[in-house]
PDB file as gemmi writes it, atoms N, CA and C in Angstrom:
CRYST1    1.000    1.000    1.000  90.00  90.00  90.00 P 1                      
ATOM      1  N   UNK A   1     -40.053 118.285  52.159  1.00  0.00           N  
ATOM      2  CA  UNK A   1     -40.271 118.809  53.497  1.00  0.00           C  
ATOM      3  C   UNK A   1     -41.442 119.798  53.431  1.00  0.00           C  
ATOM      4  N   UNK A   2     -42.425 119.885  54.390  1.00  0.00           N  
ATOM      5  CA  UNK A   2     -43.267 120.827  54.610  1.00  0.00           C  
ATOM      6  C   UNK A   2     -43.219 121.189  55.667  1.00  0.00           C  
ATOM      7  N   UNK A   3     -44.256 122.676  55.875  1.00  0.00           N  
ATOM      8  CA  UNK A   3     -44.423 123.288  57.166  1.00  0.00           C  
ATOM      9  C   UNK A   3     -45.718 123.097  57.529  1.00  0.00           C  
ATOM     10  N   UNK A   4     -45.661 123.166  58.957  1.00  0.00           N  
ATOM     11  CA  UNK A   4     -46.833 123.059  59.754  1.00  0.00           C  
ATOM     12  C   UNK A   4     -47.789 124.884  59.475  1.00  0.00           C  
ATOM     13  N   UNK A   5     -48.546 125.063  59.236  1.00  0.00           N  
ATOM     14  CA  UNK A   5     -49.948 125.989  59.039  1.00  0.00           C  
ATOM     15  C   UNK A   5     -49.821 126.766  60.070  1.00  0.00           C  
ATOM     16  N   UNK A   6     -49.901 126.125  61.613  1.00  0.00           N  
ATOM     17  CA  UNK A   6     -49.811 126.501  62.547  1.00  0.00           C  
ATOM     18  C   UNK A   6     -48.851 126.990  63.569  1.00  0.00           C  
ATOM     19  N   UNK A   7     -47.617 126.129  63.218  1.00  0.00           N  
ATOM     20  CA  UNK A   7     -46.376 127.127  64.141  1.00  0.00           C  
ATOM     21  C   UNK A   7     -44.974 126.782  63.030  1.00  0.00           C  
ATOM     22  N   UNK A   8     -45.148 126.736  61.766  1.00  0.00           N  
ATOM     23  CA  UNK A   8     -44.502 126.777  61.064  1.00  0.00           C  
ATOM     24  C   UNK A   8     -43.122 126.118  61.522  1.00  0.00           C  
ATOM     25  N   UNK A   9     -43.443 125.303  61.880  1.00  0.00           N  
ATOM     26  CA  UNK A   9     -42.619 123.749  62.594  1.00  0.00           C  
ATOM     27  C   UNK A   9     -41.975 122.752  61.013  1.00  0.00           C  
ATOM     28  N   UNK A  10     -40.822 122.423  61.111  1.00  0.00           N  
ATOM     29  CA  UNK A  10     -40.834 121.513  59.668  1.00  0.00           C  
ATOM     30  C   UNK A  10     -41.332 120.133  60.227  1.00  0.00           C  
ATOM     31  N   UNK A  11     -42.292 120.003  58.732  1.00  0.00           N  
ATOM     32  CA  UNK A  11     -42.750 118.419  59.009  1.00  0.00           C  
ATOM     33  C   UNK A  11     -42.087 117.682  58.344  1.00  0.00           C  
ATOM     34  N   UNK A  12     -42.023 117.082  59.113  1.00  0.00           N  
ATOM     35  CA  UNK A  12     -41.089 115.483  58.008  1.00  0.00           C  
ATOM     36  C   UNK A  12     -41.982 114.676  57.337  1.00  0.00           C  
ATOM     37  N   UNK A  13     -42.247 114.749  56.443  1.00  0.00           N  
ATOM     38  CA  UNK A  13     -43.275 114.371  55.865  1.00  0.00           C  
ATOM     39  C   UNK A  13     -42.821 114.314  54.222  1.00  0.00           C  
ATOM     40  N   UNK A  14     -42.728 112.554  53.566  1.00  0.00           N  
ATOM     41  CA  UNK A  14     -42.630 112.610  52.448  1.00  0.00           C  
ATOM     42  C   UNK A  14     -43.781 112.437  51.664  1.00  0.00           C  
ATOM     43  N   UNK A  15     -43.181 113.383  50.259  1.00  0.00           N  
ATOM     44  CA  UNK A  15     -44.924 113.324  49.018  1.00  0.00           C  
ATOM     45  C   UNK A  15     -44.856 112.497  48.718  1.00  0.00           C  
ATOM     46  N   UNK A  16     -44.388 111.315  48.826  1.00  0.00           N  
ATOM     47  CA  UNK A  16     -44.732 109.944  48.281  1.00  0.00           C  
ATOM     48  C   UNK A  16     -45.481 109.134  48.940  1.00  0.00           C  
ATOM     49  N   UNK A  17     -45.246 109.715  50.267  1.00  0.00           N  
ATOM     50  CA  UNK A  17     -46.141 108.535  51.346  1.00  0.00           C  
ATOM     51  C   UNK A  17     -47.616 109.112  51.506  1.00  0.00           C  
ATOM     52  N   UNK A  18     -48.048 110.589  51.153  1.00  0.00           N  
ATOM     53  CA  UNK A  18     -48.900 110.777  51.548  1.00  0.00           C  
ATOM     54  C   UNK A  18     -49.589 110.677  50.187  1.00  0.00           C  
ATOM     55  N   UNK A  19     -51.264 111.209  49.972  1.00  0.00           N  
ATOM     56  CA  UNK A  19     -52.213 111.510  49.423  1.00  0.00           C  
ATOM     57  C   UNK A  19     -52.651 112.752  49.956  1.00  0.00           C  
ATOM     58  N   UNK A  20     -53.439 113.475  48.560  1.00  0.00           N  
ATOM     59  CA  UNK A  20     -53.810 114.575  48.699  1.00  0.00           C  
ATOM     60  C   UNK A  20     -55.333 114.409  49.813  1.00  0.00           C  
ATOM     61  N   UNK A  21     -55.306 115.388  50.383  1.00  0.00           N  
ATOM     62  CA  UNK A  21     -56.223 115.219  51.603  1.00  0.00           C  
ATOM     63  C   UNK A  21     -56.333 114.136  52.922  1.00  0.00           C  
ATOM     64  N   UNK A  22     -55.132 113.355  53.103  1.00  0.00           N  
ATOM     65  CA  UNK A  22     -54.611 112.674  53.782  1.00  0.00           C  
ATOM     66  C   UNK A  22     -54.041 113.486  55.444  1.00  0.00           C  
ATOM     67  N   UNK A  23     -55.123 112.932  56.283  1.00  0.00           N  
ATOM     68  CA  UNK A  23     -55.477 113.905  57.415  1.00  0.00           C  
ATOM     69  C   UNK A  23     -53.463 113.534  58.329  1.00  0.00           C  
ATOM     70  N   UNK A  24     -53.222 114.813  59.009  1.00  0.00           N  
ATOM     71  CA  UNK A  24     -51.881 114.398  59.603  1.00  0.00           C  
ATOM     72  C   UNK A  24     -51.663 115.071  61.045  1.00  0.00           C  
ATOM     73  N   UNK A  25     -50.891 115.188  61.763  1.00  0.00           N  
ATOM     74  CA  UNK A  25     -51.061 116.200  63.247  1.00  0.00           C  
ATOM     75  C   UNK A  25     -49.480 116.264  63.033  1.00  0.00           C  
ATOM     76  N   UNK A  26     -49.522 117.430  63.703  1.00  0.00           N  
ATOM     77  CA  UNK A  26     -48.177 117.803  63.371  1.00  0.00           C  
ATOM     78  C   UNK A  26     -47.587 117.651  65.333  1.00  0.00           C  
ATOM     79  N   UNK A  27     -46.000 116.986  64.626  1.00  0.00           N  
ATOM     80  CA  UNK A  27     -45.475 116.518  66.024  1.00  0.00           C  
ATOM     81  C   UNK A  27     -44.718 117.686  66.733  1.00  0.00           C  
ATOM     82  N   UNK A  28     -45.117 119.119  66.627  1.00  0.00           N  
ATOM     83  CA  UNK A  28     -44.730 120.353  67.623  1.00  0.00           C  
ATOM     84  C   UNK A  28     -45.438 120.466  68.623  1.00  0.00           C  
ATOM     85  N   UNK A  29     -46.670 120.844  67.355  1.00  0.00           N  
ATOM     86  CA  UNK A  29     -47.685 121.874  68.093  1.00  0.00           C  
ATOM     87  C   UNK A  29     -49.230 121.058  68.072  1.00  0.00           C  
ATOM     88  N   UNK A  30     -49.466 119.755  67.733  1.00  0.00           N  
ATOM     89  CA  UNK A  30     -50.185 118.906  67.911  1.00  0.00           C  
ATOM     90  C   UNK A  30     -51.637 118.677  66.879  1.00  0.00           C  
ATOM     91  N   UNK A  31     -51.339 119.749  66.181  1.00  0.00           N  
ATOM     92  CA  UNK A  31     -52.784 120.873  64.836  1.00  0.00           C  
ATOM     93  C   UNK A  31     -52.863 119.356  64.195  1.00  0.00           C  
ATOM     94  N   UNK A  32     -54.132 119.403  64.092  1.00  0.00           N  
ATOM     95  CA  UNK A  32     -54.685 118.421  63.133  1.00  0.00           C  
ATOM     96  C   UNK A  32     -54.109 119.340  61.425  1.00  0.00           C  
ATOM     97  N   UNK A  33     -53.630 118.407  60.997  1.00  0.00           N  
ATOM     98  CA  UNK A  33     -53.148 119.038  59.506  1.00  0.00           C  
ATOM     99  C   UNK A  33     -53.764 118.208  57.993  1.00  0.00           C  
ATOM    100  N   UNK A  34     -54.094 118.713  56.997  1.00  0.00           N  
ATOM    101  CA  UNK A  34     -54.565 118.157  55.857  1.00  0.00           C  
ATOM    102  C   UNK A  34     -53.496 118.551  54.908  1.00  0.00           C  
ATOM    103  N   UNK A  35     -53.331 117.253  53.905  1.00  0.00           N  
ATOM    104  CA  UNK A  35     -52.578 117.609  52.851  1.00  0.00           C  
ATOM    105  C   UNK A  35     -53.151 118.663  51.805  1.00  0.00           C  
ATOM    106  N   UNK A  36     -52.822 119.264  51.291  1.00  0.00           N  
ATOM    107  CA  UNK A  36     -53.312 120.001  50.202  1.00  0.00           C  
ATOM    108  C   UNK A  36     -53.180 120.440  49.273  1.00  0.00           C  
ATOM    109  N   UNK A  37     -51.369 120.024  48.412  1.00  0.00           N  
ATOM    110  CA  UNK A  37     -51.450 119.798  47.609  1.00  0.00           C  
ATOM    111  C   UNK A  37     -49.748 118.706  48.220  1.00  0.00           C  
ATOM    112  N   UNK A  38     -49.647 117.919  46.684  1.00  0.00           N  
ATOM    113  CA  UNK A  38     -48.492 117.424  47.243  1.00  0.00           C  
ATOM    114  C   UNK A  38     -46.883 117.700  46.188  1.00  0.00           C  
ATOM    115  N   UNK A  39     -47.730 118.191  45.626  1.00  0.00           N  
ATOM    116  CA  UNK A  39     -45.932 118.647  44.931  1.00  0.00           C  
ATOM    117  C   UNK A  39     -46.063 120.374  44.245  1.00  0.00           C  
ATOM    118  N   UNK A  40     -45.559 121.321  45.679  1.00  0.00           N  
ATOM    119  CA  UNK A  40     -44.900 121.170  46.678  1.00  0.00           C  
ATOM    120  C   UNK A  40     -45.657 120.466  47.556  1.00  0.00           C  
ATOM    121  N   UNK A  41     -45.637 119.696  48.723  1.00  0.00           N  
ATOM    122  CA  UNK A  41     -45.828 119.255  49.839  1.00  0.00           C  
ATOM    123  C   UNK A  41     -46.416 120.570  50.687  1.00  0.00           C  
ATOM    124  N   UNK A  42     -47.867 120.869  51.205  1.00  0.00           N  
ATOM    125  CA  UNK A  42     -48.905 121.624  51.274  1.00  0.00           C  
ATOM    126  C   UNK A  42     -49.470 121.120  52.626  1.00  0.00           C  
ATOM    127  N   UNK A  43     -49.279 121.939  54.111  1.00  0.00           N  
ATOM    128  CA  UNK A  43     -50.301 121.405  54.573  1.00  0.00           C  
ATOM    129  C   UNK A  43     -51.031 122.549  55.282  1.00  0.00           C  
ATOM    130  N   UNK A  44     -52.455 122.436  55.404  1.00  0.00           N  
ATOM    131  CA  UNK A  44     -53.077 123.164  55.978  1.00  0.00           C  
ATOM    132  C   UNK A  44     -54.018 122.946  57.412  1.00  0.00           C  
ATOM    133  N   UNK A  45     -54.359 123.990  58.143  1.00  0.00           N  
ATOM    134  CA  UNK A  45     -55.144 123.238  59.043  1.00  0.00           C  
ATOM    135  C   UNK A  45     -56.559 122.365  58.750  1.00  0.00           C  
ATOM    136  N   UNK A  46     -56.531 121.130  58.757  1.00  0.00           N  
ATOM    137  CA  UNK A  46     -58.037 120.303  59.121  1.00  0.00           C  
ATOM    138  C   UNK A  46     -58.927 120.798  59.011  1.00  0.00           C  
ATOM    139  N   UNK A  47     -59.518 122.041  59.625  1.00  0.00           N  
ATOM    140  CA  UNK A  47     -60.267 122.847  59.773  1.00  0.00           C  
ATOM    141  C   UNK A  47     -60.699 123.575  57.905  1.00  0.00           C  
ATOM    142  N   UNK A  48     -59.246 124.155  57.944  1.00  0.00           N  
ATOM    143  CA  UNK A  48     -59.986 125.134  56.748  1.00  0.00           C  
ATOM    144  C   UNK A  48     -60.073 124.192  55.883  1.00  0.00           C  
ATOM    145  N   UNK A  49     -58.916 123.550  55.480  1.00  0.00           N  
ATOM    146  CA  UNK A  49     -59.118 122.373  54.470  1.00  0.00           C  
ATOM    147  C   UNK A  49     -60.344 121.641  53.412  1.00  0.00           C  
ATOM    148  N   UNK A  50     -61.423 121.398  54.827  1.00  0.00           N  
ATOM    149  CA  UNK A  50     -62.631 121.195  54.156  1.00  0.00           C  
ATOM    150  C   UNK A  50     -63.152 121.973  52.999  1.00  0.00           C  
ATOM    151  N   UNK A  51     -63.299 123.382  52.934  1.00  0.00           N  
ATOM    152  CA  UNK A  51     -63.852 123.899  51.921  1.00  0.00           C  
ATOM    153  C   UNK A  51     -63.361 124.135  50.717  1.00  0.00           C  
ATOM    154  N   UNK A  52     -61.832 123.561  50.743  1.00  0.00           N  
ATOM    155  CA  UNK A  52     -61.069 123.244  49.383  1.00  0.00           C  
ATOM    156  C   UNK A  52     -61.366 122.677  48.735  1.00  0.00           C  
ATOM    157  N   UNK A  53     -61.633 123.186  47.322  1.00  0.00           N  
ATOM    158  CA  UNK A  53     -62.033 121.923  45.777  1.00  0.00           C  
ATOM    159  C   UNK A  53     -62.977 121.189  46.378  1.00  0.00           C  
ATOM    160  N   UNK A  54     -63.585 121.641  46.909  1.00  0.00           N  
ATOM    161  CA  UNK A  54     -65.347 120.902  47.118  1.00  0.00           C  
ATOM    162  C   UNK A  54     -65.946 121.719  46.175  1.00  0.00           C  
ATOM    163  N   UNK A  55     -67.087 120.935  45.671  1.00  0.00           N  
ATOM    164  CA  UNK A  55     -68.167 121.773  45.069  1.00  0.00           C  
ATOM    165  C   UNK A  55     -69.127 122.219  45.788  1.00  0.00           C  
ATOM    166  N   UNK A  56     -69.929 123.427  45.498  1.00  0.00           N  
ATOM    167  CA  UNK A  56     -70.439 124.330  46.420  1.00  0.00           C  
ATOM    168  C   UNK A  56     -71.898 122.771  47.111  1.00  0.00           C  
ATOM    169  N   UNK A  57     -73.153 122.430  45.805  1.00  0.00           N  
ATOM    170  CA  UNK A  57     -73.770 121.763  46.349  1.00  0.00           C  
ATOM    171  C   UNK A  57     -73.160 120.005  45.662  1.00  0.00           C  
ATOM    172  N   UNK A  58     -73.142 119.476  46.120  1.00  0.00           N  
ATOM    173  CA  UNK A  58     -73.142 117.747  45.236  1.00  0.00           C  
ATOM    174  C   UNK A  58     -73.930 117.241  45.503  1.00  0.00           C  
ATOM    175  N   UNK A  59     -75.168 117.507  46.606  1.00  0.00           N  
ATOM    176  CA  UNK A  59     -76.751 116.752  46.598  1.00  0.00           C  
ATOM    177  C   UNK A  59     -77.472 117.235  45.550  1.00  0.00           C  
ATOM    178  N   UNK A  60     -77.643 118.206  44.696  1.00  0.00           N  
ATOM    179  CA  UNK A  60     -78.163 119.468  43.933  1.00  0.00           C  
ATOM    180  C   UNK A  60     -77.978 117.971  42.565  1.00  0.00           C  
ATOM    181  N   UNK A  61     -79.070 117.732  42.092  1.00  0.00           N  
ATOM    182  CA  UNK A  61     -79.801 116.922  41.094  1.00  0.00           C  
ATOM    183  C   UNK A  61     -79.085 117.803  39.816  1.00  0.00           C  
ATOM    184  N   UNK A  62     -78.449 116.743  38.473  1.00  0.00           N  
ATOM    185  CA  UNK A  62     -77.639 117.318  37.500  1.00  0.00           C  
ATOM    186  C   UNK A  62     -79.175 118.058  36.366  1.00  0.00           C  
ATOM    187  N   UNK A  63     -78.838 118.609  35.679  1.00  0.00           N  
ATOM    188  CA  UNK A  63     -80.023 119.351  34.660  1.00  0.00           C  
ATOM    189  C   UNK A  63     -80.403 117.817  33.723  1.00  0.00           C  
ATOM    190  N   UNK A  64     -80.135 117.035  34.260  1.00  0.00           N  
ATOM    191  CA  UNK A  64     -80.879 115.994  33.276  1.00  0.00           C  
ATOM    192  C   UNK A  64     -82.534 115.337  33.198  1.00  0.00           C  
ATOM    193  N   UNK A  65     -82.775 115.282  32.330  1.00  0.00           N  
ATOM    194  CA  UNK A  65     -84.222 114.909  33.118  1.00  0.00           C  
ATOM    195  C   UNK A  65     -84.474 113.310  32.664  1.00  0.00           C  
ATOM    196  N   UNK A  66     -83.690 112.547  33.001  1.00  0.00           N  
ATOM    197  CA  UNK A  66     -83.273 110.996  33.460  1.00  0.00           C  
ATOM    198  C   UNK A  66     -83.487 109.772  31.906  1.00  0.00           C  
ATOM    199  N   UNK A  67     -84.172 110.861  31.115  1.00  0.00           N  
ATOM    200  CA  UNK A  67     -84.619 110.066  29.895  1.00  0.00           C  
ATOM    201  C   UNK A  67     -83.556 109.508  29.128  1.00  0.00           C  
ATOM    202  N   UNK A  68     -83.457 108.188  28.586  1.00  0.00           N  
ATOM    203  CA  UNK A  68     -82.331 107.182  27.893  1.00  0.00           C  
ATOM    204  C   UNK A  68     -82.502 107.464  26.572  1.00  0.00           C  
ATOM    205  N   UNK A  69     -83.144 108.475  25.642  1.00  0.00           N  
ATOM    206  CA  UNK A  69     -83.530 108.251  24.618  1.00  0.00           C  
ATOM    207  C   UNK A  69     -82.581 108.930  23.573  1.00  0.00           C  
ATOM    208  N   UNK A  70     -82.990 107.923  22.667  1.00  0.00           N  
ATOM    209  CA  UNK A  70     -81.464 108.440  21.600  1.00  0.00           C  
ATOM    210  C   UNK A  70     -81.859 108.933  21.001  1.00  0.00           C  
ATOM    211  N   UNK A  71     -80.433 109.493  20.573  1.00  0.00           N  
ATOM    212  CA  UNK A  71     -80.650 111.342  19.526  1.00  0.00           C  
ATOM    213  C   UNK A  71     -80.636 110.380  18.528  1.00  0.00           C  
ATOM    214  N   UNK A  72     -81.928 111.356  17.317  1.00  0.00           N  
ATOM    215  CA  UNK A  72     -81.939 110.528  15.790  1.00  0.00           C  
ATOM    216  C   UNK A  72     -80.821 111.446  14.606  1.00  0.00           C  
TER     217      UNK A  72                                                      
END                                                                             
């Protein structure tokens, strides 16, 4: 069982059916809800959600400089 973020409503909501970040609305108070973690069963609002366990840039090019060449 989890709670709703927003009016702390119980969601019926099993961790088996969902996935982590698996978008949900909660049937009280209508909040777009994101999973966020699932054991315990985690939900947060949609909204903040996004900036969870993202990395800051992922367009940002790795320090490699693309060369195939093997170490002797």
């Amino acid at each position: 069982m989890a709670v709703c973020s927003e009016c702390d409503a119980d969601a019926d909501v099993d961790e088996f059916d969902v996935d982590r970040n698996d978008l949900l609305s909660c049937a009280d108070c209508g909040a777009n809800l994101r999973v966020a973690a699932i054991s315990p069963l985690v939900l947060v609002r949609a909204d903040d959600a996004e900036s969870l366990d993202e990395p800051a840039d992922l367009d940002e090019p790795a320090d490699d400089d693309g060369g195939d060449e093997e170490w002797d």
